[in-house]
N, C-alpha and C positions, 0 to 999 in steps of 0.2 A: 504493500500500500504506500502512496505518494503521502505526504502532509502537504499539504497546497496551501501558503499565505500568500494573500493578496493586500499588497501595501499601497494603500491610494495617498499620493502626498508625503512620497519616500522622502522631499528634501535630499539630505544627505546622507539617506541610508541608514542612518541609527536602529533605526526598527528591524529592517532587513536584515541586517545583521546581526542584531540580538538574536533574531530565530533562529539564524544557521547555526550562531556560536551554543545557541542553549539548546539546540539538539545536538552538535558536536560533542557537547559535555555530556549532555546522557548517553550518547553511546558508549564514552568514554568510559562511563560510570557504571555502565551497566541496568542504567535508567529503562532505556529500549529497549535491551538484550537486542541488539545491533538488526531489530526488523525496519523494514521498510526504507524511507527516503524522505526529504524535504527539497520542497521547491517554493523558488519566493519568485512572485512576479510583480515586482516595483512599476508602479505607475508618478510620472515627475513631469510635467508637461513645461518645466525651464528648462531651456534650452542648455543652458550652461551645465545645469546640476544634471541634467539627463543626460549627459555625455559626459560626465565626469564618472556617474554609476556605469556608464556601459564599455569605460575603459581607458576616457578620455587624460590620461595623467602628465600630459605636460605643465610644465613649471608655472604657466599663464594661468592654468585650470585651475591647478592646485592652491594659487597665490587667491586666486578667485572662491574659490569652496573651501577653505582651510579645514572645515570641521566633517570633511568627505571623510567615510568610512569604504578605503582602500581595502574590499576583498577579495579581488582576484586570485591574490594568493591560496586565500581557502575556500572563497565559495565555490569553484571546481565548477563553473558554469552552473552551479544551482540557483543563483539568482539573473532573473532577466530583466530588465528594463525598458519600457516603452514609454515613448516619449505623447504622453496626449495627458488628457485631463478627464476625469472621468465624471460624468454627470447623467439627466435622467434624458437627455437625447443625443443621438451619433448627429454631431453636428459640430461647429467653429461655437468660441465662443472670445469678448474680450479681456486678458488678462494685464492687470496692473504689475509694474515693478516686476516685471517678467526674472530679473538675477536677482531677485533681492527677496523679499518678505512677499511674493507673489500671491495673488489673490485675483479670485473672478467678482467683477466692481459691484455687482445687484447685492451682493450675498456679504462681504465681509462684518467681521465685526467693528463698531465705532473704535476701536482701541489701534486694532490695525489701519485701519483706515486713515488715522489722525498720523499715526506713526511711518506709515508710509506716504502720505502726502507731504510731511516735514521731511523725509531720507536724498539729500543732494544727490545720493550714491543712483538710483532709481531709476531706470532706463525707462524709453517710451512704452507706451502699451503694444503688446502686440496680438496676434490672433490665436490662439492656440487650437488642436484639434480637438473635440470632447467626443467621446464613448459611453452608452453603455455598459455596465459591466455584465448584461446579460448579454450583448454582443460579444465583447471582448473573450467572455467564458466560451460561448459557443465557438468563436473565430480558432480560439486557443484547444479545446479539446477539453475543456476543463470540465469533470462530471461533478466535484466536489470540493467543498472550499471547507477548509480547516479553521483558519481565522480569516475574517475580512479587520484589516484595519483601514481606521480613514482619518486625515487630518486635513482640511479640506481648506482652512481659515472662512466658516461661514459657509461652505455649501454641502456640508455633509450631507443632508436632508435630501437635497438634487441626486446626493452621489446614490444616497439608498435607495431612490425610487426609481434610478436605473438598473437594480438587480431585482425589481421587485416579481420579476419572475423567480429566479434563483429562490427568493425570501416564502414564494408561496408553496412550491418544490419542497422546503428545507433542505437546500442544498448549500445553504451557510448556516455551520454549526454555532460556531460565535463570532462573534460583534463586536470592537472597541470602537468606538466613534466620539468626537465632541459636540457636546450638547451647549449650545449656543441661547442662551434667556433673549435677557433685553436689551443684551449688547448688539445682537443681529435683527434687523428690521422683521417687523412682526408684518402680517399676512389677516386681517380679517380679527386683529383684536389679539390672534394666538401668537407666541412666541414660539422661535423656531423649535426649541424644547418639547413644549406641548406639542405640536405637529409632528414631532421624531416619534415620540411615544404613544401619540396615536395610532401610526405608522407600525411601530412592532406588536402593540395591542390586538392588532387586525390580524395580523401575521403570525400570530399565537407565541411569540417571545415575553419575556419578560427581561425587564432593564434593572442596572442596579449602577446606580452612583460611585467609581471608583474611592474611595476617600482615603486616608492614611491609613491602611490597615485593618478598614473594613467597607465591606460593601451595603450600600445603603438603598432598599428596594425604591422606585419610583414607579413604577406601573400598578393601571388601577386608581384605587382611592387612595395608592400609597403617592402618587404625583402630588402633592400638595400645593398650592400658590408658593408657599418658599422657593421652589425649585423651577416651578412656569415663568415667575417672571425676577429670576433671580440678575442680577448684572454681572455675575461670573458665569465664564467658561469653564466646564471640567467635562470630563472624560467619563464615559458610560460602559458599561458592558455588559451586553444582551445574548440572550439563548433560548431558544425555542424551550418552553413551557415543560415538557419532557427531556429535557437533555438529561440524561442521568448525572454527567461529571458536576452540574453546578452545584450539587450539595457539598460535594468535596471542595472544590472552588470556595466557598462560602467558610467550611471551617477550617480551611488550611490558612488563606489569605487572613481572617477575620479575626483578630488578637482578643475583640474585647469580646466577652461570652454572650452578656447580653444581644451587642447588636449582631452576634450571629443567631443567635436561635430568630430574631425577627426578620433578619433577612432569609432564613429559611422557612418560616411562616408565609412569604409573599410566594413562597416555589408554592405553599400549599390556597394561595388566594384567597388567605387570610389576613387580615390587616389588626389580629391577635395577636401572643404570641402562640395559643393554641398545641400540638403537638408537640410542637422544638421543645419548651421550655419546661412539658412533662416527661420526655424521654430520657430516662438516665443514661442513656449510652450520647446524650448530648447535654449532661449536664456544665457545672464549670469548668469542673477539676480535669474533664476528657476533654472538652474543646480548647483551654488551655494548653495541654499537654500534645494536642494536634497541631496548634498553630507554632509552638515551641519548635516540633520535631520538625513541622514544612521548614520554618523560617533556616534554620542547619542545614537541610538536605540544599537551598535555596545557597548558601554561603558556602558551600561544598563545591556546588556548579560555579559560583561564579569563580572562586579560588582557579578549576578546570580552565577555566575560560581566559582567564588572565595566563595563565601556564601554556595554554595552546596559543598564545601571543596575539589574541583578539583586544584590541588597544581602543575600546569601546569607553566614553564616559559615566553613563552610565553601570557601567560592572564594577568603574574603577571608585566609582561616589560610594554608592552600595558597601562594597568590602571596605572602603574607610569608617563607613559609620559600623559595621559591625564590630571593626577594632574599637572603636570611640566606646560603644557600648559594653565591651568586654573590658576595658579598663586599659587598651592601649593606647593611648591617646598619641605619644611619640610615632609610632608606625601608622595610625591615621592622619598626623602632623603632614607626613612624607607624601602621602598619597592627595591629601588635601589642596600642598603646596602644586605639587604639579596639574591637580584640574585646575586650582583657578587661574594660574599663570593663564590658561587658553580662554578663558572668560571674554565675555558672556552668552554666544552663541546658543549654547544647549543650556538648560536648565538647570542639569547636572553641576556645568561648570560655576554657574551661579552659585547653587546652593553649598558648592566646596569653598568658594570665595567668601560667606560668612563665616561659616566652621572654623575657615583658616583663621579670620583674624580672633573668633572668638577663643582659639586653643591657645596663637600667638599672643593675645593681649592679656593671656593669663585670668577672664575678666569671673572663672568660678574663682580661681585665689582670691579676686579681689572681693567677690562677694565673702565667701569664706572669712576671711579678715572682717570683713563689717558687723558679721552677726556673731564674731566670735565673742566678745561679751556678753550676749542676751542669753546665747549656751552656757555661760561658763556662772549665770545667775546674775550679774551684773545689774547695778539700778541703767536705764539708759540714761545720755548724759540731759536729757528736757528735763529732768527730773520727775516723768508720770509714771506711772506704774506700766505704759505700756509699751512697746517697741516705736522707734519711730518712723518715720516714712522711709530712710534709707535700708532701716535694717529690715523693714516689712518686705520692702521691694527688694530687697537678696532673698530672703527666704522664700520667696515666689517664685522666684528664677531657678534658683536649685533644686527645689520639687521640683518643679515643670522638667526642670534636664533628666527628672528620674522617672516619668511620666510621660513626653512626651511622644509624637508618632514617629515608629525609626529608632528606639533608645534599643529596642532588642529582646522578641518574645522570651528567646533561652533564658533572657534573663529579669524576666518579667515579674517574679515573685519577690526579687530581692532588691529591684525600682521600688515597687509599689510599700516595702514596708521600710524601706528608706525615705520616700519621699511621706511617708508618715510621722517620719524623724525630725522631720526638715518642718512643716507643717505644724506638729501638738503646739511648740512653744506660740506660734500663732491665732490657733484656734482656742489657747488658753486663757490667752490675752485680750479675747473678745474680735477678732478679723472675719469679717461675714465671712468674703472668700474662702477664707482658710478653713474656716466652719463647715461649709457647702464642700469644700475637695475632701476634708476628715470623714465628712456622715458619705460621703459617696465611695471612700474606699473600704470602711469600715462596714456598709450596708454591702456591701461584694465581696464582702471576705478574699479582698484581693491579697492582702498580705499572709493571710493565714492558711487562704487557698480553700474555704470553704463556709458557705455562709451558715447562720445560726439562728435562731431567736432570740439571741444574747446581742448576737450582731447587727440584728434588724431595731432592737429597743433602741440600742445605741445610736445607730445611726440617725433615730428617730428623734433622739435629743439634740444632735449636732443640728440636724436640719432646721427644725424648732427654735434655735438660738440663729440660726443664719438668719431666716427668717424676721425675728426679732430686734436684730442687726440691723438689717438692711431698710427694715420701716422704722428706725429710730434715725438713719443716719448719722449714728453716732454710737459711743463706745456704754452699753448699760451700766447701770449698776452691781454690784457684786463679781466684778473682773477679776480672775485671779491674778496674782501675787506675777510677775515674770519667774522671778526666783522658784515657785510654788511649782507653777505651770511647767518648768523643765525640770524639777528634781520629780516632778508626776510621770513624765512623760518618759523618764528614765527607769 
């Protein structure tokens, strides 16, 4: 059997190439047991970038694409490259910024839009060819598509309603697409969003919101206004109603327990949590212990991947945050330093360009330092009995680094009763927030790895005082001791 991805809006290949290296790695691994093949067929309708993917590497190109993912060497002719644009009719259409941040002009979002009308860099518009992907599959021989991904800037909705034979078929198993709110010109009141989701609703899929580390359903009554007419763009991903993989999907990717059992609640077209959250073969303690063992198997491949000399940003972001989370921070330093030197192109390199200066700037030491007298019992120096704004704002930052999306499932029991640590002297003190993150970790038995009725009381006081907090706008009466609050919390 082939794996058939189809990359609409390859740019410079990143995606492409993630596939071939991360099935490379499983055969390596013995993921596959070495059955089958992969074939990626990139669609790039810039001239430039679509001849750079098909081989084009002289010095001009390269100076021009810097962020080309060069893989000749391994994709062994398994990736092809066609140079058109894919939409819901075989026809011409006009593209803006043809080398640059390119875009078809009905469809973009205001963000690109603005940003490529300011770009000096920004060639004339030119015409490009557009396709079908139900053409292009039948032109191609193609009986089945493994993943369709699409990044379209603003017309993924055209791109999907050119497979909608494929989609009625189910002969795309899954779907990654961006869902465009109110940043892309609405149609009739609807946001392109709603109309996407319409769109798979008919087509008997279900969607789910990709988010940090868990999947958030949105088909059905689970679409709510938040997300119809939201001003952010994110990333979605859809599977016919019966795909059997998506429950697996859902508790591997899905770190936090709860939002997996609701998003596997939406596979059962329930907007409850319903079975999920009665089944003890998906209670915490197992859908923890799944997302734990994905996220390794996950840092396994990409280690493979980096070793088979795939010099992808993304793999290389990834593996520095799972050092950072494992307590290497020096050997994520390394890896850091070198994404964001290529900044800012990929997102990747982006998000290594904060990391970097937040490891460089030492700025946990400096937090560390600020709060180290309210730990050590200290009066602060205002003379109140409570912390004050600067040491509040460290110990918020510091939980958060033990909590946040990316910190590290493996290591997820031993964040969450840290960032407990970091937080009591807080919520002791009277800090609604701190109050609201105490009853929410405590009501989860995230730290202890198992919830109680000991656990749920408790949580139920924390709440109760945040609450009380938060409508007083101010610090109550009866606040304990700082002193009090840490030799408790100890």
């Amino acid at each position: 059997q082939v794996i058939q991805v189809i990359d609409v809006g390859a740019f410079a290949g990143a995606v492409s190439c993630y596939c071939l290296a991360l099935w490379d790695a499983l055969n390596k691994t013995g993921g596959v047991d070495g059955a089958g093949a992969i074939r990626v067929t990139a669609l790039e309708p810039s001239p430039l970038r679509c001849a750079a993917l098909q081989g084009d590497l002289r010095e001009e190109t390269l100076r021009r694409v810097p962020d080309l993912c060069r893989h000749q060497e391994r994709s062994q002719g398994r990736l092809e490259a066609h140079c058109v644009a894919a939409s819901s009719e075989d026809s011409e259409a006009l593209m803006q910024c043809p080398n640059g941040m390119s875009f078809l002009a009905e469809d973009a979002p205001h963000a690109v839009q603005t940003v490529t009308v300011s770009d000096s860099k920004c060639e004339e518009a030119t015409w490009v060819k557009t396709v079908k992907l139900d053409t292009l599959t039948k032109d191609l021989g193609i009986q089945q598509v493994h993943l369709l991904k699409v990044d379209a800037e603003g017309h993924d909705l055209e791109v999907l309603r050119g497979a909608s034979r494929l989609f009625q078929a189910r002969r795309i198993r899954f779907v990654i697409f961006e869902a465009c709110g109110n940043e892309c010109p609405q149609v009739k009141g609807q946001s392109q969003t709603e109309r996407a989701m319409e769109f798979f609703h008919a087509a008997g899929y279900v969607c789910f919101i990709i988010a940090p580390e868990m999947l958030i359903p949105t088909s059905g009554e689970w679409l709510t206004k938040l997300y119809k007419s939201t001003w952010h763009v994110f990333n979605v991903l859809c599977a016919h109603r019966s795909e059997p993989l998506m429950k697996d999907i859902i508790q591997q990717y899905t770190r936090v327990p709860r939002a997996a059992q609701f998003a596997l609640s939406a596979l059962e077209n329930s907007t409850s949590c319903g079975r999920s959250c009665l089944d003890p073969l998906l209670g915490d303690a197992v859908l923890l212990r799944r997302a734990a063992a994905a996220e390794l198997v996950v840092q396994a491949l990409h280690e493979r991947m980096a070793l088979e000399g795939w010099n992808l940003y993304t793999v290389d972001f990834a593996r520095a945050r799972s050092m950072q989370s494992a307590g290497q921070a020096n050997a994520a330093l390394v890896l850091y330093q070198k994404l964001q030197a290529r900044c800012c192109r990929e997102p990747a390199t982006f998000e290594a360009q904060r990391e970097y200066h937040k490891l460089k700037q030492g700025y946990i030491q400096s937090y560390l330092k600020t709060v180290a007298g309210l730990l050590e019992g200290r009066v602060p120096r205002n003379g109140t009995r409570r912390p004050g704004e600067a040491t509040r704002g460290a110990l918020h930052e510091i939980a958060w680094y033990h909590q946040r999306a990316g910190s590290g499932a493996p290591f997820e029991q031993v964040h969450k009763c840290q960032a407990l640590k970091w937080l009591s002297p807080l919520a002791e003190a009277g800090d609604a927030l701190a109050c609201l993150e105490f009853g929410y970790l405590t009501h989860f038995g995230l730290c202890t790895g198992r919830m109680t009725r000991q656990s749920l009381a408790e949580a139920s006081r924390w709440y109760r005082r945040a609450m009380d907090l938060d409508t007083q706008k101010r610090y109550g009466p009866g606040v304990f001791a700082v002193q009090a609050g840490t030799e408790g919390s100890r």
